[in-house]
PLY file of the C-alpha trace (Angstrom):
ply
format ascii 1.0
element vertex 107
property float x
property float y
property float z
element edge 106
property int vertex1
property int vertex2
end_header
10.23 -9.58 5.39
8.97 -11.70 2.20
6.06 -12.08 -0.02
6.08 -14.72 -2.88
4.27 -13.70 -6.62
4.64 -10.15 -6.65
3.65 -8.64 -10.55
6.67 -6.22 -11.23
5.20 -4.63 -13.82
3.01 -2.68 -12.05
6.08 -0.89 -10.30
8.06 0.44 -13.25
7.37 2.65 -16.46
6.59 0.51 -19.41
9.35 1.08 -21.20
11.68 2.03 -18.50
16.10 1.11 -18.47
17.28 -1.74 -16.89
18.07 -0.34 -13.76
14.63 0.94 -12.92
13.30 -3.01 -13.60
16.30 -4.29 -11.43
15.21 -1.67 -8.91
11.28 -2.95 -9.44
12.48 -6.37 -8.47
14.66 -5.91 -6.17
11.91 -4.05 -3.35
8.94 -5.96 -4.71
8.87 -8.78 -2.12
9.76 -6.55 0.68
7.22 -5.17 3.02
10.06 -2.55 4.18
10.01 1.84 4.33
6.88 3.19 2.79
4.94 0.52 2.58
5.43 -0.96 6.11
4.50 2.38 7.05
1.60 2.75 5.46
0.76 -0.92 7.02
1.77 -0.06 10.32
-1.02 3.03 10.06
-3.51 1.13 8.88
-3.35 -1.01 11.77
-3.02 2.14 14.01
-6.36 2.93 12.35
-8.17 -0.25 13.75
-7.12 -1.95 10.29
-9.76 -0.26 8.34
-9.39 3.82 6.62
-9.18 5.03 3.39
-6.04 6.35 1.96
-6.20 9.74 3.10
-6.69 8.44 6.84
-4.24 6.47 6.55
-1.79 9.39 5.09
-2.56 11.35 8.13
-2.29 8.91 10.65
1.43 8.21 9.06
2.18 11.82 8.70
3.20 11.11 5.11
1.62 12.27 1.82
-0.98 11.11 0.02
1.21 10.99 -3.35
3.36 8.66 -0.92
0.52 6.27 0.39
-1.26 5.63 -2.54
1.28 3.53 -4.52
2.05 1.80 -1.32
-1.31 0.89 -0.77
-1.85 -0.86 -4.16
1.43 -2.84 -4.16
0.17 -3.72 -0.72
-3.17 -5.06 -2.45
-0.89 -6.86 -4.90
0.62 -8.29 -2.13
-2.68 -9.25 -0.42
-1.62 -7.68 2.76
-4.44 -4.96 2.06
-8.03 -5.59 0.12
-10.47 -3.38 -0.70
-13.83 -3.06 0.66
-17.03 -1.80 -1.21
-17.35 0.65 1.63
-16.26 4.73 0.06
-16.49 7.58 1.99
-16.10 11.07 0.42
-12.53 12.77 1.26
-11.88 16.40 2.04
-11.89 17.02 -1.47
-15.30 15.79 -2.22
-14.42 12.55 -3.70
-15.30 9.04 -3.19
-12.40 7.06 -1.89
-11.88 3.29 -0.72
-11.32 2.36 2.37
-9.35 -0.27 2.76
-8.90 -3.52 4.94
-5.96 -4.89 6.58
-6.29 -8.70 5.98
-5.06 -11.69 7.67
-1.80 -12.23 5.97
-0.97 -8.46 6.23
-1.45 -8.61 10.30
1.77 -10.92 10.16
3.43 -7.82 9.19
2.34 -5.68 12.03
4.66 -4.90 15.43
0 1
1 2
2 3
3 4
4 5
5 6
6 7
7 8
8 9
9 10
10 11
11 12
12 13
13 14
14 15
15 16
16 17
17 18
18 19
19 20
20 21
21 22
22 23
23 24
24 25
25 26
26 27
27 28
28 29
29 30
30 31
31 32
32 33
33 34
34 35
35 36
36 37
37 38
38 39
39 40
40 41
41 42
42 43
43 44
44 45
45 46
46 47
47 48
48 49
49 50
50 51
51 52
52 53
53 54
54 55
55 56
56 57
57 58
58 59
59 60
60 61
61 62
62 63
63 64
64 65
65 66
66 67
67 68
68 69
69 70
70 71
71 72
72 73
73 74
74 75
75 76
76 77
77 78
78 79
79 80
80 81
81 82
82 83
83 84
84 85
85 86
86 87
87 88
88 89
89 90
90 91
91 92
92 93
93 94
94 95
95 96
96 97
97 98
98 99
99 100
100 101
101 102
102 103
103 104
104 105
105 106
């Protein structure tokens, strides 16, 4: 699967080597492993949870889901709402909106 206009930049170090770019671009436009995974749960989740819902409901970490689910905002397969709810550790945290485009990506 393909997405068009994806900003690499976000998914390697500043100043990182060559190979860690031609890694960057090489995944960007794929909705593929972690991030169809994190997709896939959000959708399991009625298309609306926060991050650490949507961790849980893929069995996967939160370290894991995060990144995903901002490269899938990048990708406008996710958006944001101005909904938060408080996580188990106390802290605000968006919850998040599987959008039109992103339910094309969805089994």
């Amino acid at each position: 699967m393909q997405i068009d206009d994806i900003d690499t930049k976000k998914m390697h170090h500043r100043n990182a080597p060559d190979t860690e770019r031609a890694a960057a671009h090489k995944v960007a436009r794929s909705v593929t492993g972690r991030r169809r995974e994190a997709l896939q749960a959000l959708a399991a989740k009625g298309g609306i949870a926060t991050g650490e819902q949507i961790a849980l409901a893929s069995g996967l970490s939160i370290l894991s889901i995060r990144p995903r689910l901002t490269e899938l905002a990048e990708m406008e397969l996710i958006e944001a709402t101005d909904r938060r709810i408080t996580n188990a550790w106390g802290n605000p945290e968006i919850v998040w909106e599987i959008t039109e485009k992103g339910l094309r990506y969805v089994d």
